[in-house]
C-alpha positions as CSV (number, residue, x, y, z in Angstrom):
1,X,205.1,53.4,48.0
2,X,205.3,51.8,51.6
3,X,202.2,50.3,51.6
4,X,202.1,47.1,50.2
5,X,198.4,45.5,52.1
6,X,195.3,47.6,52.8
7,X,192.5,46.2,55.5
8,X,189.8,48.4,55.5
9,X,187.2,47.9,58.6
10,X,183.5,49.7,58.9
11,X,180.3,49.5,58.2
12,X,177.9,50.8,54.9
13,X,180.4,53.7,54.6
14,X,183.4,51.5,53.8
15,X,181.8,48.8,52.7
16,X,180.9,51.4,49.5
17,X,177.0,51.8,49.8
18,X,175.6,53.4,47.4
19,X,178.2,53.0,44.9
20,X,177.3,50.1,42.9
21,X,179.5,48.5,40.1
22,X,178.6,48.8,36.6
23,X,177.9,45.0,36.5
24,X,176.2,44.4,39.3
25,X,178.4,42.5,41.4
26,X,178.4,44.8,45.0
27,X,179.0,48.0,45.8
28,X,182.4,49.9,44.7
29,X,183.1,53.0,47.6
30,X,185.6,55.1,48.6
31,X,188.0,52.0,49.7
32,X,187.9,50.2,46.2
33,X,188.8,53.2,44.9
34,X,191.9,54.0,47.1
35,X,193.0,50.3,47.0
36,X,193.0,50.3,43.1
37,X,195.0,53.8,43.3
38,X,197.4,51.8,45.8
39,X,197.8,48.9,43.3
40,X,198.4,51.0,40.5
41,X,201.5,52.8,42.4
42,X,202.7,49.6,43.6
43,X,202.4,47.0,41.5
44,X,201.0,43.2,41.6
45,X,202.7,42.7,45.3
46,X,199.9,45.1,46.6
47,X,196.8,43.0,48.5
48,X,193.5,44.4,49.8
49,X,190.7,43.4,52.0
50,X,187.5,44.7,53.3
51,X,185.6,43.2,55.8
52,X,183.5,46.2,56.2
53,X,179.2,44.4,56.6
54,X,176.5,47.7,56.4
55,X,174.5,47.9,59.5
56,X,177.3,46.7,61.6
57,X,177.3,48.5,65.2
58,X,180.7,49.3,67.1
59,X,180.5,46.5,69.2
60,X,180.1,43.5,66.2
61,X,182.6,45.6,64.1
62,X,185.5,45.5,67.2
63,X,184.7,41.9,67.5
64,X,184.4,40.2,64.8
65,X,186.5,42.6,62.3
66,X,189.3,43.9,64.0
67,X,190.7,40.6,65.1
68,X,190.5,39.6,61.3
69,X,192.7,42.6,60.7
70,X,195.2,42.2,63.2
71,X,196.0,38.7,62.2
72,X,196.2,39.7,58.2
73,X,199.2,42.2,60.1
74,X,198.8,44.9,56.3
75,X,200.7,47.8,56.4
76,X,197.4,49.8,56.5
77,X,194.2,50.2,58.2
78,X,191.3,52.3,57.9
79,X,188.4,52.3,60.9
80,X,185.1,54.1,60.7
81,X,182.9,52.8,62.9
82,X,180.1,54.2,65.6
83,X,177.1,55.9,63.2
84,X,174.7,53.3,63.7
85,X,175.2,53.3,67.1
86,X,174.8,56.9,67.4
87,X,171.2,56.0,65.5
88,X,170.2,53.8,68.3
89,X,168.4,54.9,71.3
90,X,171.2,53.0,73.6
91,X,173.9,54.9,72.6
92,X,176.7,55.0,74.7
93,X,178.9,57.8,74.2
94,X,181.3,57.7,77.4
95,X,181.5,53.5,76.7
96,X,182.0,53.6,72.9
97,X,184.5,56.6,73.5
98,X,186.8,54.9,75.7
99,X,186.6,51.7,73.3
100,X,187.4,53.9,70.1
101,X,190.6,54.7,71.9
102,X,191.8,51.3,72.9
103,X,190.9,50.0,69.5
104,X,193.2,52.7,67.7
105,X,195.9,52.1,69.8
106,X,195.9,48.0,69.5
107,X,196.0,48.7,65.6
108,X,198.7,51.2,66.1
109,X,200.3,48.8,68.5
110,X,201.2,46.5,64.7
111,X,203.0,49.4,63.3
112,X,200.0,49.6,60.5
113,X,199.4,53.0,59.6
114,X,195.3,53.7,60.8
115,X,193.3,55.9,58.6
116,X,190.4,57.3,60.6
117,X,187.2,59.7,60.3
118,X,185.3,62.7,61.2
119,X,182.4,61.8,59.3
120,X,180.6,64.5,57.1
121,X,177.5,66.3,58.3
122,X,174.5,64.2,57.5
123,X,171.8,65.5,60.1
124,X,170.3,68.4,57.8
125,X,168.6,65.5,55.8
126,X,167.6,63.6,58.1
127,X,164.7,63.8,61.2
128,X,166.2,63.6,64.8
129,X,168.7,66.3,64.2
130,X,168.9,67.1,67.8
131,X,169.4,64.0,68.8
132,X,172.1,62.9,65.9
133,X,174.0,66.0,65.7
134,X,175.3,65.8,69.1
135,X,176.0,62.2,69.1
136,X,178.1,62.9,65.9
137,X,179.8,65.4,67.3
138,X,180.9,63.5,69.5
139,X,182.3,60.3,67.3
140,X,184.0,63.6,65.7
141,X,185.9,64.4,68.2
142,X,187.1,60.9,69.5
143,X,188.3,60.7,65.5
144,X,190.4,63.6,66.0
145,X,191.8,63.3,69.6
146,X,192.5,59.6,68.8
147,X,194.1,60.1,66.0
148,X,196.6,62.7,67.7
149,X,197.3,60.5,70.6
150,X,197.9,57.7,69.1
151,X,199.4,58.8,65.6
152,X,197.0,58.4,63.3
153,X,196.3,60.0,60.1
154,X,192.8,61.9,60.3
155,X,190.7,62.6,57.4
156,X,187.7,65.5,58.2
157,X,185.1,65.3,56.2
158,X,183.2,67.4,58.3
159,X,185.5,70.5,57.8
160,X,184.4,69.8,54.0
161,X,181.3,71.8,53.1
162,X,181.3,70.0,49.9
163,X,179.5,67.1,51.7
164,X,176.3,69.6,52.1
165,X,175.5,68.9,48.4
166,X,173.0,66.5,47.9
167,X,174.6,65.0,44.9
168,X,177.1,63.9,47.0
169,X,174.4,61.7,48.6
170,X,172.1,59.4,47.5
171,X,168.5,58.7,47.7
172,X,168.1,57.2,51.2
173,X,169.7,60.3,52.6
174,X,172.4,58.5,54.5
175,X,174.6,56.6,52.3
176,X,177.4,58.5,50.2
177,X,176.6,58.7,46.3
178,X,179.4,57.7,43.6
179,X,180.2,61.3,43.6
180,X,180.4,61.2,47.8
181,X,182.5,58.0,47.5
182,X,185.3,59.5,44.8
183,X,185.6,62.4,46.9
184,X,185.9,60.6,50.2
185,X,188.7,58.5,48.1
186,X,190.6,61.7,47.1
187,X,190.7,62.6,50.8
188,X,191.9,59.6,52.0
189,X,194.4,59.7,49.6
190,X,195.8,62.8,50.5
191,X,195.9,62.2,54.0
192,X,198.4,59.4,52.5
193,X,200.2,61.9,50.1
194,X,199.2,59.8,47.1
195,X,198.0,61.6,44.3
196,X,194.6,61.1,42.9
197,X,192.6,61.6,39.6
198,X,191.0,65.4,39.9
199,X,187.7,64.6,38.8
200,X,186.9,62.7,41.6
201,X,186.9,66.7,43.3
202,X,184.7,68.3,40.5
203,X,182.0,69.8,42.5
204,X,178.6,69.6,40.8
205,X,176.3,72.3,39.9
206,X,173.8,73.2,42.6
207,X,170.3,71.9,42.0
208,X,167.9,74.4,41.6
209,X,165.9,75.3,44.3
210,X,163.0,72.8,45.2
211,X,159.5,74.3,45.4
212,X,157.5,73.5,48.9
213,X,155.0,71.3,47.5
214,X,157.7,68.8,45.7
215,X,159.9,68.8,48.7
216,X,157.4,67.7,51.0
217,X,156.1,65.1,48.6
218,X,160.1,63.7,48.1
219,X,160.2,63.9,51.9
220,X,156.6,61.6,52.0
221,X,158.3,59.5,49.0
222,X,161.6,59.0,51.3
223,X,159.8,58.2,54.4
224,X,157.9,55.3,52.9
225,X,160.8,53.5,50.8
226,X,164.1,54.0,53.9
227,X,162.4,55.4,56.9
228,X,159.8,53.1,57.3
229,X,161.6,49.8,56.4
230,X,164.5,51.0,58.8
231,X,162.1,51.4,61.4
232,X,160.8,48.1,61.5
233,X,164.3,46.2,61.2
234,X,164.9,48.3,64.6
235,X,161.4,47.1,65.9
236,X,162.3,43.6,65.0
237,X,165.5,43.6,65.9
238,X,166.9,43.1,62.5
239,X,169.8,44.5,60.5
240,X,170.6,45.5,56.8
241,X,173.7,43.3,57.0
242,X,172.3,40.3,58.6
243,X,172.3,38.3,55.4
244,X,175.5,40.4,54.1
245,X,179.5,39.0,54.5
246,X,181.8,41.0,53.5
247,X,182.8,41.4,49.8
248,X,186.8,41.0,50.5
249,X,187.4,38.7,53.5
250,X,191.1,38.0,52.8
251,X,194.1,40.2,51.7
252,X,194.3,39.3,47.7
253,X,195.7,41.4,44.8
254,X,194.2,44.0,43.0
255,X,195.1,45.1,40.1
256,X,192.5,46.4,37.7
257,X,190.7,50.5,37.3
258,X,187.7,50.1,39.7
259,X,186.0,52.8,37.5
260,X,186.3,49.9,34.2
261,X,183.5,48.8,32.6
262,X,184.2,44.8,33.2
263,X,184.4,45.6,36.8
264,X,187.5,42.6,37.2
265,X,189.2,43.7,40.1
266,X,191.0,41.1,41.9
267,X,192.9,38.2,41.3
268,X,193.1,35.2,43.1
């Protein structure tokens, strides 16, 4: 294994919302669950960090996380970054374009190897599609032309239909399920060429169909606890992660099964 240190950078999507640990102590995610998978194939030596914050736009993420990472200097990187910006009515694709680039290539610059995203389709559950969608697309594509011109591995969620099933998602819509996070994890994984556990790609039974009435009353129901309350924060100028650091600010060992009841996963 030739990665002995794993920084992961982001926002609610790495830092593993809605995946919470059994006890209570944060949220798990996809990067937990790579970085134990890491640990496990190579042994104590093997540290992990994640400064991923949820509600963190590009700009804060480049500034205050990236430099964080480059001076750590791991062996690997993972970057998602850009969908709350492409929520915001500022959004700046040419500008945040041109940034994603430069960004890549300064982590490539270490010799790290960067792990980076097409993010999965979220706009059929969600109002504004017409507005989202296209901004999406267009993170998309900087994932995939960045990653070829600067070396990067790629890992397309989008190309997955999987990510259409709703148990893959949880309640709010937005933010990946524990289901959504394992299978992230397993594709992360193999864009690494590190093998991962197989039920973490079990596709669950479809649902059966919802009839009008209910759906529209679970649309009213979703509106009033996430719509609304995200609203305000952008009416107020306030953020989810305003009161949130991030659950791994320094490279540390882990060494125990994320997926364990105690939930121990580090060692200091």
């Amino acid at each position: 294994m030739r990665w002995r240190s794993f920084v992961a950078i982001g926002d609610s999507f790495t830092e593993g919302l809605d995946d919470p640990y059994p006890d209570g102590s944060g949220y798990r995610g996809w990067a937990d669950l790579v970085a134990a998978t890491l640990a496990a194939a190579t042994g104590p030596d093997f540290r992990y960090a994640n400064l991923a914050i949820r509600g963190r736009l590009f700009g804060a993420i480049v500034a205050e996380q990236v430099p964080a990472a480059l001076e750590m200097r791991p062996d690997l990187i993972s970057f998602a970054a850009g969908g709350n910006d492409a929520l915001r009515r500022n959004f700046d694709a040419a500008a945040l374009v041109e940034r994603y680039d430069r960004v890549v290539a300064e982590l490539r610059a270490t010799g790290a190897d960067v792990v980076l995203f097409r993010f999965a389709d979220v706009t059929a559950r969600l109002p504004g599609q017409r507005i989202i969608g296209p901004r999406a697309a267009i993170l998309n594509r900087a994932a995939g032309d960045t990653a070829r011109r600067h070396g990067a591995l790629l890992v397309d969620l989008f190309a997955d239909d999987v990510f259409r099933h709703p148990a893959l998602w949880s309640e709010d819509r937005l933010h990946l399920s524990p289901a959504g996070h394992r299978r992230v994890a397993a594709h992360v994984l193999a864009a690494l060429g590190v093998p991962c556990d197989e039920r973490w790609l079990v596709v669950p039974p479809e649902p059966a169909p919802t009839p009008w009435l209910a759906a529209r009353g679970a649309d009213l129901r979703w509106a009033g606890r996430h719509l609304a309350p995200w609203i305000k924060r952008r009416l107020t100028g306030r953020s989810s992660g305003d009161t949130v650091t991030a659950k791994r600010p320094t490279l540390a060992p882990f060494l125990a099964d994320p997926l364990s009841p105690s939930g121990d996963r580090s060692v200091h």
